[in-house]
C-alpha positions in Angstrom: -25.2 -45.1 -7.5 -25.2 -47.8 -5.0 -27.1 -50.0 -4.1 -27.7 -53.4 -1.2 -28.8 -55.6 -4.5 -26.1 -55.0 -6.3 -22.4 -56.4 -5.7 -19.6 -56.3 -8.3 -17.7 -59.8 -7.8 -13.7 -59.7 -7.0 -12.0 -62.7 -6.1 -12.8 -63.7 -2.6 -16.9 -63.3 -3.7 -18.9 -66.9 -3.3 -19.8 -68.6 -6.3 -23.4 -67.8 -8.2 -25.7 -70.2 -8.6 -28.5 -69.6 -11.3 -31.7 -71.9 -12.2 -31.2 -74.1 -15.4 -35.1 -75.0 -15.4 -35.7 -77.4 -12.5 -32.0 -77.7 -11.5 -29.7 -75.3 -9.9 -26.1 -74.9 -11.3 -22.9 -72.7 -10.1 -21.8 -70.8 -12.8 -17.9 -69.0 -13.2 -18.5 -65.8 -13.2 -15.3 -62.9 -13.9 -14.3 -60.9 -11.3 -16.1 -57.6 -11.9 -19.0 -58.6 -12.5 -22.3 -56.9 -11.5 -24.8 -59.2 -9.8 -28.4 -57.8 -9.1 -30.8 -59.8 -6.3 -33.8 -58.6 -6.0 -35.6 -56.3 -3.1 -36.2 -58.3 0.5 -40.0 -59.1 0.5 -42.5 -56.1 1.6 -44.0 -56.2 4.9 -47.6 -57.9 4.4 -50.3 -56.3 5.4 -51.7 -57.7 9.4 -55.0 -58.1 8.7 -56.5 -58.9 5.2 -60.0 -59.3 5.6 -59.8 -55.7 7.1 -58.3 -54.1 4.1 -60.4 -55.9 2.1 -63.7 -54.6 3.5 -62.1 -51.2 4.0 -61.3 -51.1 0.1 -64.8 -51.9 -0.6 -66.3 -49.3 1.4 -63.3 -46.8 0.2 -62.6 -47.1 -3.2 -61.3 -44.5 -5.6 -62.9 -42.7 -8.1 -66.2 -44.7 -7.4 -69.1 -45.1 -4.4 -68.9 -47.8 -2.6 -69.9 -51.1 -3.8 -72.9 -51.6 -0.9 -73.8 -48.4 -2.7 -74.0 -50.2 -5.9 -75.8 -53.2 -4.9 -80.1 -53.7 -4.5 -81.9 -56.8 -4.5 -82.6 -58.2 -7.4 -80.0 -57.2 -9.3 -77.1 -59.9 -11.5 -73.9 -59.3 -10.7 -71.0 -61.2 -12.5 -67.9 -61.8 -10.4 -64.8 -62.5 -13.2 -61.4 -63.8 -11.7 -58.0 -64.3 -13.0 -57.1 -67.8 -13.3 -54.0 -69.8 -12.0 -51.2 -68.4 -14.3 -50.6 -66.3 -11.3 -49.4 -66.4 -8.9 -45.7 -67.8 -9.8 -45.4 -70.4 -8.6 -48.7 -71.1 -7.0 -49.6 -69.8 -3.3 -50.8 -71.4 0.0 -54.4 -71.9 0.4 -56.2 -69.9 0.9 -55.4 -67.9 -2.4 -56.3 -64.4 -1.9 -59.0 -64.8 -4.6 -60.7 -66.4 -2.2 -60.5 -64.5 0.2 -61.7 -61.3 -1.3 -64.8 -63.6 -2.9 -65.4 -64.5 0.8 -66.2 -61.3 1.9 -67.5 -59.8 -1.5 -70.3 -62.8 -1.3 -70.8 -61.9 1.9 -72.0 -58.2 1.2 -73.7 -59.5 -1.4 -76.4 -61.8 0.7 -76.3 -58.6 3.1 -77.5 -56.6 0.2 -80.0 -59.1 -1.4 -78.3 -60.3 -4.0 -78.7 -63.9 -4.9 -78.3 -63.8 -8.7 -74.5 -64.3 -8.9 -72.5 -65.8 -11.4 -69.1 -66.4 -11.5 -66.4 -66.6 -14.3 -62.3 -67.4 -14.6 -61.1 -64.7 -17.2 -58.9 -67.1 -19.4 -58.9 -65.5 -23.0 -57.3 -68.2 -24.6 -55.4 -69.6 -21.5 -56.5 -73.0 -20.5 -59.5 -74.4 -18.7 -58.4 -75.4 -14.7 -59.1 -78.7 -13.7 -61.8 -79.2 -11.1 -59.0 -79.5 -8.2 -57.4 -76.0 -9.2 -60.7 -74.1 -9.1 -61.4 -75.7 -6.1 -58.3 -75.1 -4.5 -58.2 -71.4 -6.0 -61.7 -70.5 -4.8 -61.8 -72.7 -1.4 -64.0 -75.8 -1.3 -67.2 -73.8 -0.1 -67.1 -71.5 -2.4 -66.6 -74.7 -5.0 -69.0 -76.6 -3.8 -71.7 -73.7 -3.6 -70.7 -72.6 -7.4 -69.3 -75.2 -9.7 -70.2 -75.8 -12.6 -73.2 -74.4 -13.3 -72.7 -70.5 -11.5 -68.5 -70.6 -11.4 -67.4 -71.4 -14.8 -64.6 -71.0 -17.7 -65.2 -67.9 -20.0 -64.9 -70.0 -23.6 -63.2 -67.5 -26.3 -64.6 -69.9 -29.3 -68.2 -69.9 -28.0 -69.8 -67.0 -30.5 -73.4 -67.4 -29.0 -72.0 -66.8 -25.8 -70.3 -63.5 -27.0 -71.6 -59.9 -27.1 -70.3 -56.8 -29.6 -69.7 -53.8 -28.2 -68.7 -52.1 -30.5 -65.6 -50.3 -32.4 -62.9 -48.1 -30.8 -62.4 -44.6 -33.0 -58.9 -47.0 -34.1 -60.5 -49.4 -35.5 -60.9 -52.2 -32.7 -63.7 -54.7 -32.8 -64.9 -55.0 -29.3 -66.4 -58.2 -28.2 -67.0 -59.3 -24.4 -68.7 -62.2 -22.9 -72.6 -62.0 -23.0 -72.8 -62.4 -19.1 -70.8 -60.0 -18.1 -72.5 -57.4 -20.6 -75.8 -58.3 -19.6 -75.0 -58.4 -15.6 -76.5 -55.2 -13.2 -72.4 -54.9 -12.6 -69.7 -56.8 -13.0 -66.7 -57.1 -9.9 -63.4 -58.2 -11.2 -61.5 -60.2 -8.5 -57.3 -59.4 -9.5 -54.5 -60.6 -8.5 -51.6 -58.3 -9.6 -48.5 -60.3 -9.9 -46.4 -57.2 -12.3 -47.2 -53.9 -13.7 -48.7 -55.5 -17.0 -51.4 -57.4 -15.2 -54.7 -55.8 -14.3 -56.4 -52.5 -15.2 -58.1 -52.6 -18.5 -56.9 -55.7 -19.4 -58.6 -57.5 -16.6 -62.0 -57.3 -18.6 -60.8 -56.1 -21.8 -58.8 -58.7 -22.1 -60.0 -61.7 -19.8 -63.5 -62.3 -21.1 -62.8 -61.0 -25.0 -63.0 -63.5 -28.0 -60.9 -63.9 -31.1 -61.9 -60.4 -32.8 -60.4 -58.5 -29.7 -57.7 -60.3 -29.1 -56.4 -59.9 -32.5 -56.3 -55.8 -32.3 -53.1 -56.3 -29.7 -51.8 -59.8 -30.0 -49.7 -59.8 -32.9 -46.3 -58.8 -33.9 -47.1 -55.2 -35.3 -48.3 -54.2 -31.3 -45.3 -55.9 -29.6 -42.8 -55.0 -32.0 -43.9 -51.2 -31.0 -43.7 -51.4 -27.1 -41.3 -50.4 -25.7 -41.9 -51.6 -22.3 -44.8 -54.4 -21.3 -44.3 -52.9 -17.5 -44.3 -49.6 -18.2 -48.0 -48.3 -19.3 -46.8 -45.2 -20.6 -44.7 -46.8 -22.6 -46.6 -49.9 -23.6 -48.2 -49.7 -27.1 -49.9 -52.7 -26.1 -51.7 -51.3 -22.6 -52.6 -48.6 -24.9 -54.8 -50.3 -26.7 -56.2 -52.3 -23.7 -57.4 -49.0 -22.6 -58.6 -47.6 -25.8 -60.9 -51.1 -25.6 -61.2 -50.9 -21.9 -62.5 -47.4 -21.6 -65.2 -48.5 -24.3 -66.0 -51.2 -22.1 -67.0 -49.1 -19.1 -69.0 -46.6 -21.1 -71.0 -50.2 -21.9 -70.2 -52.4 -18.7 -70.7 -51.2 -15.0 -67.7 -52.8 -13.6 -65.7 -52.6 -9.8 -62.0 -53.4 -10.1 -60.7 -55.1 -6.9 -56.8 -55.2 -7.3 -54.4 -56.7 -4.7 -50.7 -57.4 -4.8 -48.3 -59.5 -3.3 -44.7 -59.4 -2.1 -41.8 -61.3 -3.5 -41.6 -64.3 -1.2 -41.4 -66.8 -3.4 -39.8 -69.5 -1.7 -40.5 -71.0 1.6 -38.0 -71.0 4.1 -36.6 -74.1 3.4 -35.2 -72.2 -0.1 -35.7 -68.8 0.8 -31.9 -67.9 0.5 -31.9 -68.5 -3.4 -33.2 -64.9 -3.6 -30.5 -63.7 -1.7 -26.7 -62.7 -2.3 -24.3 -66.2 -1.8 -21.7 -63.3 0.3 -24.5 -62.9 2.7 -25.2 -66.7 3.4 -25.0 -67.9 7.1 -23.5 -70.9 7.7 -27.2 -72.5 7.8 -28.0 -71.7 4.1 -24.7 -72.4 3.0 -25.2 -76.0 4.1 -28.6 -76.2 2.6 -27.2 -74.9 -0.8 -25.0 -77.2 -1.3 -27.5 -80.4 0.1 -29.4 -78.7 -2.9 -27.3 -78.9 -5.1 -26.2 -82.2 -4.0 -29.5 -83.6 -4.4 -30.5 -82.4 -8.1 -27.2 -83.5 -9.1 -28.5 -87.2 -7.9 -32.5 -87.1 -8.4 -34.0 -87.7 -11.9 -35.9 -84.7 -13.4 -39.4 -85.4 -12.3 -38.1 -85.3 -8.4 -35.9 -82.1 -9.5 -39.3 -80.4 -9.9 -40.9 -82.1 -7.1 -38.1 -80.4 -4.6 -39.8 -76.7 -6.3 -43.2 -77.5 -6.4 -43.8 -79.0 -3.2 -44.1 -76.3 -1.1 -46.7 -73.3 -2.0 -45.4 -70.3 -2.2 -45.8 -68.2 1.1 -46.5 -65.1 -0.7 -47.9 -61.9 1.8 -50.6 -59.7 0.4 -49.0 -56.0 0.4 -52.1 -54.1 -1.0 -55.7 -54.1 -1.6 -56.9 -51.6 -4.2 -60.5 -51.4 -5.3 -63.3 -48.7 -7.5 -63.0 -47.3 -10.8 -60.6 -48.7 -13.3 -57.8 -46.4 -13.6 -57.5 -44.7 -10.3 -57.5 -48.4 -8.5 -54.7 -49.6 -11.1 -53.0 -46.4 -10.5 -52.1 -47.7 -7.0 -51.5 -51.1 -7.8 -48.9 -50.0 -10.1 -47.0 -47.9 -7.4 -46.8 -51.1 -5.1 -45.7 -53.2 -7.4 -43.0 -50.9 -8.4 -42.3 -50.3 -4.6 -41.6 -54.1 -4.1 -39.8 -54.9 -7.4 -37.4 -52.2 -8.8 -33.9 -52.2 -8.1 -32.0 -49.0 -9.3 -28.8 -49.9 -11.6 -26.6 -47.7 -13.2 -25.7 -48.4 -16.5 -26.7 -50.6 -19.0 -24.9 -53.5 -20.0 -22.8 -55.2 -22.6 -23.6 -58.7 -21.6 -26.7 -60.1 -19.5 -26.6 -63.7 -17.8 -29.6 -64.6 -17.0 -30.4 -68.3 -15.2 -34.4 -69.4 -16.6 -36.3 -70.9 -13.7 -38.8 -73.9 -13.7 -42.1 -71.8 -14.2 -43.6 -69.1 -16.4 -47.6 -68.1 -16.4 -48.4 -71.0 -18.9 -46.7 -74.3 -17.6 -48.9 -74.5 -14.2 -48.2 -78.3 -13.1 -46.3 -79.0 -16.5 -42.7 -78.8 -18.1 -41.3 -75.3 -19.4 -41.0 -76.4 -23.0 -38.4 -74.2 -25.6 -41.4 -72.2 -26.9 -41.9 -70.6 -23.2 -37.6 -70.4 -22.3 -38.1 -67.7 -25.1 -41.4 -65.9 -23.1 -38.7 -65.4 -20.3 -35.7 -65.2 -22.0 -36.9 -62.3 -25.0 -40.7 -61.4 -23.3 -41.3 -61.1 -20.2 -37.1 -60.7 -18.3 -36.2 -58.7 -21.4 -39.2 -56.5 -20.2 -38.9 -56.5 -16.2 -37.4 -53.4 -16.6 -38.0 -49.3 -16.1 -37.0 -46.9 -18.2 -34.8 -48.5 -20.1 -33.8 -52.2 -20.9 -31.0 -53.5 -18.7 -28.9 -54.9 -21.8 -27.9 -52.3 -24.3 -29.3 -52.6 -27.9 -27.9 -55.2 -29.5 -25.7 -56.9 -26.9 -25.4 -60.5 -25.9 -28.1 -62.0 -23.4 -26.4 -65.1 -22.2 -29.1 -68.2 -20.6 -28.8 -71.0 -18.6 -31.2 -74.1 -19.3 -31.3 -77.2 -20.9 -33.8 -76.5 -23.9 -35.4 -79.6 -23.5 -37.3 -81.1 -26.3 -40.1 -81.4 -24.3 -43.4 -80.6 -24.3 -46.7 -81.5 -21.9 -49.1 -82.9 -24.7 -52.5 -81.9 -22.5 -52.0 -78.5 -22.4 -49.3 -77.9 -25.0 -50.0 -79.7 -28.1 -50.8 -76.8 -30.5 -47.2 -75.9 -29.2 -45.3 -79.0 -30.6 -46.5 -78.9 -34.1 -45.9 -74.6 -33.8 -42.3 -75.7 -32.8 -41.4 -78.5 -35.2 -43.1 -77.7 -38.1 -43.3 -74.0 -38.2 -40.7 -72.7 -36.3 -38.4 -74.6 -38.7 -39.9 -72.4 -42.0 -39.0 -68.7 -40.5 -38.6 -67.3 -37.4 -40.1 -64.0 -38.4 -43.2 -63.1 -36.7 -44.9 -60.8 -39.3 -44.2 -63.8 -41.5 -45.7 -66.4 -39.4 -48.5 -64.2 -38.7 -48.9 -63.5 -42.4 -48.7 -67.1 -43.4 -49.9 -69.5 -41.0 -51.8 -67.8 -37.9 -54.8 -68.0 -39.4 -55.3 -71.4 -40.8 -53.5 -72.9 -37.6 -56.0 -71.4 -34.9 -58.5 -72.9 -36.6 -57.4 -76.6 -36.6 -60.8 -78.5 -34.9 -58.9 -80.8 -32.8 -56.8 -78.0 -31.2 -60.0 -76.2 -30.4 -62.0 -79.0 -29.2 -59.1 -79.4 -26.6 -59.6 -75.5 -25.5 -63.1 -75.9 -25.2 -63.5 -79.5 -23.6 -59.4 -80.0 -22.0 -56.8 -78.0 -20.2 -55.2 -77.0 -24.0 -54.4 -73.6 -24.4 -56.0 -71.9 -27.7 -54.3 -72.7 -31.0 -53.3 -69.2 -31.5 -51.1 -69.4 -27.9 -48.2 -70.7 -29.1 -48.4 -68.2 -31.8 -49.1 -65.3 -29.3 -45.6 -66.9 -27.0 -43.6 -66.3 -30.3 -45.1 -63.0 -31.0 -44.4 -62.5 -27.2 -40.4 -62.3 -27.0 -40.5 -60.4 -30.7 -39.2 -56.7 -28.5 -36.6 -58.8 -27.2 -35.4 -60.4 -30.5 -35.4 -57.2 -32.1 -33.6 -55.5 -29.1 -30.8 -58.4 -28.5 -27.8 -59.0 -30.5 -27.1 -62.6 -29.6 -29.0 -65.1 -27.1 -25.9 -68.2 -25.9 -27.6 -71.0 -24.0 -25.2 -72.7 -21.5 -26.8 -75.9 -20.8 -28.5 -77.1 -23.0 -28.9 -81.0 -23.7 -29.2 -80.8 -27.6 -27.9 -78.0 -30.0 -31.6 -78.3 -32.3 -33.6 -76.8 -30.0 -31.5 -73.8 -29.6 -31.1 -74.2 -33.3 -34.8 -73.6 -34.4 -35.0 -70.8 -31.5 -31.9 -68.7 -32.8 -29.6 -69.0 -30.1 -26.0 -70.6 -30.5 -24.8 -72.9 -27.6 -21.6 -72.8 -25.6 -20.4 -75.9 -23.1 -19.6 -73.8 -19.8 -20.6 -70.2 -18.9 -16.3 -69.4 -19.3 -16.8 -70.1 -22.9 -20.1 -68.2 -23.6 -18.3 -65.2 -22.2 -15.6 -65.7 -24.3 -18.5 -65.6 -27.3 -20.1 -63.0 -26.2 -16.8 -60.7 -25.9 -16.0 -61.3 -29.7 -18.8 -58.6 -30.4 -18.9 -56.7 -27.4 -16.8 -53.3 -26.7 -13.3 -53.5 -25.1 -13.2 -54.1 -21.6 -17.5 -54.5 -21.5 -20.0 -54.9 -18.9 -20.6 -58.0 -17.8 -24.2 -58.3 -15.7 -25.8 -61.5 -13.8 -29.1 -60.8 -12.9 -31.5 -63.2 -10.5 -35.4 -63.0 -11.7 -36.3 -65.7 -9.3 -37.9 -64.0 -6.9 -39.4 -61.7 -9.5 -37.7 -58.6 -9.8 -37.4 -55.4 -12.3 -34.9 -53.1 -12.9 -34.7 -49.2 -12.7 -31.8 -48.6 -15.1 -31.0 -45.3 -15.4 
């Protein structure tokens, strides 16, 4: 099998670079080995605010939501919030743009009793100038506080029970949303995981619901978080979900996005070094150049700076399932790269940005998300690295953590981290008493904290991937403690980690690099 994102490197191939959190590094890699880059972006679709009308007034397995609307009526609008896009993209987010027009056949319809609310679980609150800048200022200024607001997890007046799934699941959803005529849920699908049943199910849930699929039982038993055949977790958003709509009337508006991630001033990152024109291979190495020089703070600056000028590829709205069905397809249609083979050794470079360090530092806890959650999971079929072989990262496992919105993670780290590494056994012994510390919740409720149980739910997160992996080496890194408490070992140059990671790999074994920034997934077969 061949394939245009995939090159085996002999020796006249360019050097590979890789991200090492908010610097970029050349790394030595052996001739022979396969690099994967992902897929060039999807063509965007020409005019948005057409398909967006035309997936209102066509929606599968549903009438059309004028159809559903009357004067009089409440209609809640929930949205995701800021963890997606990665990394955040030019104004105006599509979430605006589908409210635009959504509020706009609402006042056409007479419907003036609207409320509005960010889906965040136990994510954290967004500052005034990221719901502003997420909606658009008129939508802000028409809506915030009072109408547009944070779903609050820990607020139990505010909560409604549905019910109990024949499993066994408590179902609990936010009082607004179950009381509402009909309820429109504004997605933004980033991966395969994201939307569907989970948009509701998950989004506006409390404590009770969340606790039927976050915890290390659940992801121990999926096999794939992007495959929802596969996903033991999914299933159980849809056992909830599906209770949900026999309770909630609710229209799913889905879109998706291609994988242009960085502007053209950075744009050839994503792309295979052999292919650079003389251009980019001048503004690599000025890169380079300048992280080497610049302190961390301006490392991040030269990332963040410029939104990402993501294209919308598909809008997708109706009934749950048949509108997810399609959202699914186009995100596979962007991001899988067939490989053949599985290998014996994964490199893998961990970026600057996961779904839960918006405008802060990636701290250790979320270099494991990427590193054993969410890129041991960007995969179909099966996982890229065989059972039990080496996965070999680049970063410097900072001890570092953003006190406003991680400070539930820094005591999680230090303290328990430290006592076992086993998730049952964290679960068992300290979930419970943790996620209720008063001051952690207080700063949920009132801050920009994530929940107490978060960091809990992070470690719980790469459990597939620890369980799947042999060894994780960290090239990199700045301190050996931090790797230390996470379970990795720590090797000085990427020759040498190799060189680890062959003592307990077959003779002769595969050796794969593989670039996750853009996002990408791969089709191993």
């Amino acid at each position: 099998m061949t394939s245009p994102n995939i090159v085996y490197l002999d020796k006249h191939s360019a050097p590979r670079v890789q991200f090492s959190g908010d610097n970029l590094i050349e790394v030595d890699l052996p001739v022979g080995t396969r690099c994967i880059y992902p897929k060039p972006p999807l063509e965007p679709i020409k005019d948005l605010d057409a398909a967006i009308r035309y997936a209102l007034t066509h929606p599968y397995g549903c009438e059309p939501l004028y159809a559903k609307l009357r004067p009089g009526m409440k209609v809640v609008i929930a949205l995701d919030d800021i963890s997606l896009p990665l990394p955040p993209m030019r104004t105006p987010d599509v979430r605006e743009r589908v409210l635009t027009i959504v509020l706009e056949m609402l006042a056409d319809h007479g419907v003036e009793d609207i409320e509005m609310i960010i889906a965040l679980a136990y994510h954290r609150r967004l500052s005034d100038a990221e719901v502003e800048r997420m909606v658009g200022k008129r939508i802000f200024d028409r809506f915030w506080p009072d109408k547009l607001y944070h779903h609050d997890a820990e607020d139990s007046a505010a909560m409604t029970e549905l019910g109990t799934t024949p499993e066994g699941d408590v179902v609990e959803l936010n009082a607004a949303a179950v009381e509402a005529d009909l309820v429109i849920y504004c997605n933004l699908n980033l991966v395969p995981m994201d939307g569907g049943h989970k948009s509701v199910g998950v989004g506006l849930c409390g404590g009770k619901t969340l606790a039927a699929h976050h915890n290390p039982y659940v992801t121990r038993e999926t096999g794939s978080y992007m495959e929802p055949e596969k996903s033991h977790m999914q299933g159980i958003f849809d056992r909830i979900g599906r209770l949900v709509n026999e309770k909630v009337e609710i229209f799913h508006i889905e879109t998706t996005l291609n994988n242009r991630m960085f502007d053209r001033n950075l744009d050839f990152l994503g792309k295979n070094p052999d292919e650079y024109t003389t251009r980019e291979k001048l503004a690599l190495r000025a890169v380079l150049f300048a992280l080497d020089k610049v302190p961390a703070g301006l490392r991040e600056e030269i990332f963040t700076r410029y939104p990402a000028p993501y294209g919308v590829t598909g809008v997708f709205a109706g009934a749950t399932e048949p509108t997810h069905k399609r959202t699914i397809a186009k995100c596979y249609e962007q991001y899988c790269v067939e490989v053949d083979g599985q290998a014996d050794i994964q490199v893998t470079g961990i970026p600057y940005i996961s779904p839960y360090n918006i405008h802060a530092f990636l701290n250790p806890l979320l270099v494991q998300v990427l590193a054993q959650g969410y890129f041991h999971n960007l995969h179909r079929n099966k996982p890229l690295l065989k059972q039990g072989g080496t996965l070999i990262i680049t970063h410097p496992c900072s001890d570092r953590f953003d006190h406003d919105q991680h400070a539930s993670y820094v005591e999680f780290f230090h303290k328990l981290l430290p006592q076992t590494r086993d998730a049952v056994q964290l679960h068992k012994r300290f979930e419970r008493e943790f996620s209720r510390n008063p001051a952690y919740i207080r700063m949920y409720r009132t801050g920009i904290a994530y929940h107490p149980n978060h960091p809990f739910f992070m470690w719980y997160w790469g459990e597939r991937g620890r369980q799947w992996q042999g060894r994780c080496i960290v090239v990199g890194a700045d301190n050996e403690y931090v790797p230390e408490i996470l379970g990795y070992e720590t090797a000085p140059n990427m020759t040498e980690a190799i060189r680890m990671a062959k003592e307990s790999a077959p003779r002769n074994p595969q050796i794969t690099s593989i670039n996750f920034a853009p996002i990408m997934m791969t089709d191993v077969r």
